[in-house]
N, C-alpha and C positions, 0 to 999 in steps of 0.2 A: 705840297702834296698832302692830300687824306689817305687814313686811310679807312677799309668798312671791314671789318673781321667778321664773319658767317659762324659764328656758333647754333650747330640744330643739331639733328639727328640723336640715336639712341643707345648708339654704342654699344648691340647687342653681341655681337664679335667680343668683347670683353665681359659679360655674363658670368657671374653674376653680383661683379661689385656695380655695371653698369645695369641703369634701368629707365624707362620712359623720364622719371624726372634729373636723374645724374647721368649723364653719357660722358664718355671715355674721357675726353678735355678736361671734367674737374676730377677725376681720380688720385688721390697724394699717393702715386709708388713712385714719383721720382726726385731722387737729391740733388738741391740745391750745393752750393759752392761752402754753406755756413754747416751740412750736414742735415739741413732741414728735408721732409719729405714736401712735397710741391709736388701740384697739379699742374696738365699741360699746360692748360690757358696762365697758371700762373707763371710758368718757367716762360711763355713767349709775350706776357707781359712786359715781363721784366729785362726780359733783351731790345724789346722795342725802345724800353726807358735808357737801354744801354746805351743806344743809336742815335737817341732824340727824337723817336717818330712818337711816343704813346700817346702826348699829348694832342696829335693829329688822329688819334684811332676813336673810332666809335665803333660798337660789337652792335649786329644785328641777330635777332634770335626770339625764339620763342616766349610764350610767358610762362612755361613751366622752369625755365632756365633763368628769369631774372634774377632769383633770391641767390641762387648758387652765383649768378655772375657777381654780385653785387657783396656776399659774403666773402667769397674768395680775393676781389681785388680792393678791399675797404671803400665802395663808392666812387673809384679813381679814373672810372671812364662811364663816356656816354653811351649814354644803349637804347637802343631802336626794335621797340618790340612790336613783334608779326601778331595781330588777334588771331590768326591760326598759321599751319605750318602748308604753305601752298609752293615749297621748291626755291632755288637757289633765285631763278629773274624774280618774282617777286618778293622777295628778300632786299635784293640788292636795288631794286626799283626804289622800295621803298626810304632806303637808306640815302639814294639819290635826293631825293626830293625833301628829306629832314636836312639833308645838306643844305638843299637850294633855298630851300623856304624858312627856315627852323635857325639854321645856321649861319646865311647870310654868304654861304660861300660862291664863288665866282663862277662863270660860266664856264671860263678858261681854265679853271684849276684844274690839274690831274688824279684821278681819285685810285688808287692799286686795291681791288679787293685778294682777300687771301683768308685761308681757312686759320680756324683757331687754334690749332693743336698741330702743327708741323714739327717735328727732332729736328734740329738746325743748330749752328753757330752760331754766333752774332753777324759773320761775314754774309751771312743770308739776306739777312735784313737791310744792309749797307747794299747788296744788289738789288734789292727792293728800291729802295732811293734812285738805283738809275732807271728805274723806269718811265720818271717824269721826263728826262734829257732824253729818252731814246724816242717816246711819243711824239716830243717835238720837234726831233731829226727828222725822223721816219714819215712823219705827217698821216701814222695809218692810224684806223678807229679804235684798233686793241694791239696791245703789246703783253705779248707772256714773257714768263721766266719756264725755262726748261732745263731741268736738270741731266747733265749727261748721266747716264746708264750707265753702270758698276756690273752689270749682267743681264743677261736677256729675260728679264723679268716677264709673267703673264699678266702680274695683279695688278701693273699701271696702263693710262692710255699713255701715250708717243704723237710728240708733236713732230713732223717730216718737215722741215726744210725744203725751199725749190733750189733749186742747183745752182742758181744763179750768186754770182759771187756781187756784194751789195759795197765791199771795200769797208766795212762799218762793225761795230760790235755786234749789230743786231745784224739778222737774217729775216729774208718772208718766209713764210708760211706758205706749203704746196697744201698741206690735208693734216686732218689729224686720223689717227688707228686707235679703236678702244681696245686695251685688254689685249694683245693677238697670243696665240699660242707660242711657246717656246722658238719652234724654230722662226716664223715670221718675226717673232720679236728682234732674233739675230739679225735679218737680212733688214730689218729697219734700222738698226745700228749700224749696219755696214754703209748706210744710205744716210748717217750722221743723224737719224732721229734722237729724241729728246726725251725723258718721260716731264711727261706733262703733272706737271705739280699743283694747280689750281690758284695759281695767281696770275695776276694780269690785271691792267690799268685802261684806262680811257680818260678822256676829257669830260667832265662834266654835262656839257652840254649836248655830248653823245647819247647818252641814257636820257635827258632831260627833253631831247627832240624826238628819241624814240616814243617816247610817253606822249607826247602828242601829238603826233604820227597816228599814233594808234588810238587816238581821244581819251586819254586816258588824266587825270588830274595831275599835276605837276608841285603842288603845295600839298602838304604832307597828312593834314590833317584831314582833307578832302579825298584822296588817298588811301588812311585808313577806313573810309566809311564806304569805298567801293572795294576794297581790296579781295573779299569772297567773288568779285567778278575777273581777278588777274588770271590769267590763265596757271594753271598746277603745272607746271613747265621747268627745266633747269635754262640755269642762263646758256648754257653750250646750247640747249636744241634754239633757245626761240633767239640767241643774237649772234653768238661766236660763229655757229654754221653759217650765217648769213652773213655776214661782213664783208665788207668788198677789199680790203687791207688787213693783214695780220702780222705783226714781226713777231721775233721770238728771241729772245736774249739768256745767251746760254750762261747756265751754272753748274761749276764743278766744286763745290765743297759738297759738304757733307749734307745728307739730305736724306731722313726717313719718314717711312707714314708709321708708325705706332698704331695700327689701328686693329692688331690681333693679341691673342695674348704670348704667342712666340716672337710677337717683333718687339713687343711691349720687355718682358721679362730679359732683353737682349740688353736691355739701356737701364736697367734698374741697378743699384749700385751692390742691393745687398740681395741675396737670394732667398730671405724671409723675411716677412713685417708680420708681426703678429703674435699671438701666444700659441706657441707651438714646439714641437724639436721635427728635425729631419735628419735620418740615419741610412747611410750606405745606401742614397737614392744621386747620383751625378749629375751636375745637371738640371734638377729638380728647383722650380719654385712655389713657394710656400705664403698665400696672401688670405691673414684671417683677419674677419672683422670681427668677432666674437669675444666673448670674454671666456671659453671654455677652448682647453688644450688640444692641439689637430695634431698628433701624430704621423708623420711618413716614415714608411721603414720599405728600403731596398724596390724603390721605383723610379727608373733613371728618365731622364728628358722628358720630364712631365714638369704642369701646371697642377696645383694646389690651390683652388682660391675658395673661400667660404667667407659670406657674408647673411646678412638677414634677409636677403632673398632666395638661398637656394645655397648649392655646393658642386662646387666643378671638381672633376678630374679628368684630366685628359694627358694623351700623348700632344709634346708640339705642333709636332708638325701635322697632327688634326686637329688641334685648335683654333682653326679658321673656319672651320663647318659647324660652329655652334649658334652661329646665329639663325641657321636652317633650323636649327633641330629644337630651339626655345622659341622660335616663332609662336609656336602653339601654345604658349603660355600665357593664360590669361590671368594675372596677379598684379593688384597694385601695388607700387613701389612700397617696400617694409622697411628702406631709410631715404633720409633727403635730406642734406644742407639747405638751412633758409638764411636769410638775409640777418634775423637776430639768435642762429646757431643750429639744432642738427633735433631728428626726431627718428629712434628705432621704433617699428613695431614691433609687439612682444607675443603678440594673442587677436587673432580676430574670430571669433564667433558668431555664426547665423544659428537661431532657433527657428523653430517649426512655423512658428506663430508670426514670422516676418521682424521679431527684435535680431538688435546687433548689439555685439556688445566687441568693441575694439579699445586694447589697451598698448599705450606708447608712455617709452621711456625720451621723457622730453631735457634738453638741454638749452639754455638761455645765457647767455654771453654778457657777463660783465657791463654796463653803461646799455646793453640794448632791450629791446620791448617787443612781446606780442605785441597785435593792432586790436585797438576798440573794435570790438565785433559782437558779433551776434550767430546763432543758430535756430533753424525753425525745426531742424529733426532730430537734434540729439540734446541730453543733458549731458552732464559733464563733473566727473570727480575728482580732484588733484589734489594727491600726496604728495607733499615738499618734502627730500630725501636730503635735497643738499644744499645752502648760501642761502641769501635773504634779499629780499626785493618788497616792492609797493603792489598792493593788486588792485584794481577799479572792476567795483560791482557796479552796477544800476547807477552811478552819479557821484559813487562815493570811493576813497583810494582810501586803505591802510596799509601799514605794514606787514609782512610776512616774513615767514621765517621755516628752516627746517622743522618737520615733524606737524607741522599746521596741514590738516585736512580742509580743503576748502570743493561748496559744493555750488554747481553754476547751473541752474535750472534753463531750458528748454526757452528760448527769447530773451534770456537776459544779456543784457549789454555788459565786455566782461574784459579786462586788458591785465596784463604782469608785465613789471617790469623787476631786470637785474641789479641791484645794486652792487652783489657778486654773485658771482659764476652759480647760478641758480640749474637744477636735477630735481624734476618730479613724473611720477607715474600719473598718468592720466587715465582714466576708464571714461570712455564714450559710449553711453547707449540711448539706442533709440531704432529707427528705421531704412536710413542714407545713410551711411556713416560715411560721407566724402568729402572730398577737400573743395569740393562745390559748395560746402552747405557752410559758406559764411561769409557774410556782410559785412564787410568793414567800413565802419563811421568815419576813424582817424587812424592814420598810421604813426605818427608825432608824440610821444609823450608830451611833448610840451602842449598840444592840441587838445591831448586828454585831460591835461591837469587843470586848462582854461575852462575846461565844460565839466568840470566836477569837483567836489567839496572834498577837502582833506582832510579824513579823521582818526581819532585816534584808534588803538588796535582796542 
């Protein structure tokens, strides 16, 4: 069995440690077994490796999410990146077909997609596994996992069951319910509904004949060059509703979505991360990314979170309405995990005259590298605060070191690398000051060092 993990979305219901480039999945507020704080995708990594499936997982997902994916899990999985974000069937399409064509894998294999960030045991996963025997019992086109119901919840959909007894672990599918109100929630339970958890399996060549059913390319790379033609659809509307077989294989452990910041702070181990104190508030959690002291004093059943996009407070149990209410903010991400470590923003300034002048406090990891790059609309000034590394200007690499000012004019081709755990302030000015505005030659140190001369400082 494969499996394809759906990492996308923005996780503004977490606002405002989440934002367009970090959503909820890589957030570290949760403890690992050693004490460590861990990110979701990191904690359901790591229980797949429990199981033995990781090795079978490839993550599908955007390109604003590769650096975080690839930072967080050291390179440890494959990943199938969408040129834009067009909905769950075009995701999983796509992921289909890097199987088929890319990976070599079988027409008959059974593939279990499931979101990246689910709170689970490890027994979760282990009923993940039966998904592939229950396909091949069942002979239908899709097999879910439905979690029974702990309470008449509004905030999930509910998979119904047909009445019919099938003598089998698995059951059919009469309909699914999105979302229903409290009391319909009850009488769907009464009626042995499920909530519907967003996993579910197929045969390979179910997706692989749908794609050509519909003319659409079935090798992967052909694929991506039509993909702005897939239709912006989730996989529920354009394949699950139409399905002519559906079973449903029920699960009773434990089973949360983490996707607000009351369900989130429910599972966290400790009631503050960060610099701060909280006094004679119950109840209260406290999450800073800052390096300046957050205070709470005598505020019960509240969220605390402050980071360098913004500052929450709120009561719990209306901290599910915040993604209504930040909609309307138009702000680029002010921190981001990349693939060679992490960047605050500290300052962005517009002038009258159309300059910008944006300054980040930049962090570089040990053994890894900016990429050979280039800019057409900004120059560029970096103060080394902290470790020492090699830099490549225009053809040539030297050493650097804390306290070295170095200045990268407006087209220059220009790379750093970490020797140790490298900290500098950057000042960007110019006209675009985006994360569009760069060309990368090489991403390889070793690629850079081949195309440039080593000299001394």
């Amino acid at each position: 069995m494969k499996l394809v993990l759906l990492s996308g979305g923005s996780g503004k219901r977490l606002w405002p440690l989440s934002n367009d480039a970090r959503s909820k999945q890589f957030l570290k507020v949760l403890e690992n077994n050693k004490g460590v704080l861990n990110s979701m995708v990191q904690r359901v990594y790591g229980q797949l490796g429990n199981v033995g499936l990781a090795d079978s997982a490839v993550i599908a997902t955007s390109k604003s999410q590769v650096d975080m994916i690839q930072s967080q899990l050291d390179n440890n999985v494959s990943v199938v990146v969408e040129p834009e974000r067009r909905d769950t069937f075009a995701a999983i399409a796509l992921a289909a077909t890097y199987l088929y064509s890319i990976k070599g894998v079988s027409l008959n294999e059974v593939v279990s997609v499931l979101p990246v960030d689910p709170y689970v045991d490890d027994q979760f996963f282990n009923r993940v596994k039966d998904l592939e025997k229950t396909i091949e019992k069942s002979k239908a086109e899709l097999a879910l996992i439905g979690v029974d119901p702990t309470y008449p919840s509004s905030k999930y959909g509910y998979i119904v069951p047909s009445n019919e007894d099938s003598g089998l672990e698995f059951r059919n599918v009469s309909h699914f319910t999105e979302k229903p109100n409290e009391e319909t929630a009850k009488s769907l339970i009464d009626q042995g509904a499920l909530w519907n958890c967003g996993v579910f399996a197929f045969k390979l060549d179910y997706i692989i004949s749908l794609l050509q059913e519909k003319g659409l390319p079935i090798q992967y790379e052909a694929l991506l060059e039509k993909y702005n033609q897939l239709p912006k659809i989730s996989f529920d509307y354009e394949v699950v509703e139409k399905a002519s077989k559906i079973v449903v294989l029920p699960y009773d452990g434990y089973w949360k979505d983490l996707g607000t910041w009351n369900t989130l702070t429910e599972e966290m181990a400790t009631n503050q991360i960060g610099y701060g104190i909280i006094e004679d508030s119950k109840n209260t959690h406290l999450i800073n990314e800052l390096d300046i002291p957050v205070t709470v004093v005598g505020i019960p059943n509240a969220v605390v979170a402050v980071s360098p996009d913004g500052i929450l407070i709120s009561d719990k149990e209306k901290s599910p309405n915040i993604k209504e209410i930040v909609n309307s903010y138009d702000q680029r991400p002010m921190y981001e995990e990349r693939r060679w470590g992490w960047y605050k923003v500290l300052d962005h300034t517009k002038f009258e005259d159309g300059t910008e002048v944006l300054t980040k406090r930049i962090g570089i990891l040990k053994g890894k590298n900016l990429s050979y790059q280039m800019h057409n609309h900004r120059s560029e000034v970096w103060t080394i605060i902290k470790g020492e590394g090699e830099f490549a200007l225009n053809g040539d690499v030297r050493l650097v070191k804390s306290g070295d000012v170095i200045e990268v004019p407006k087209g220059a081709l220009h790379a750093l690398r970490a020797n140790k755990d490298i900290e500098l302030i950057e000042v960007q000015t110019g006209t675009e000051l985006i994360e569009e505005d760069i060309i990368r030659i090489y991403m390889s140190w070793e690629d850079i060092l081949k195309n440039c001369n080593v000299v001394s400082k």
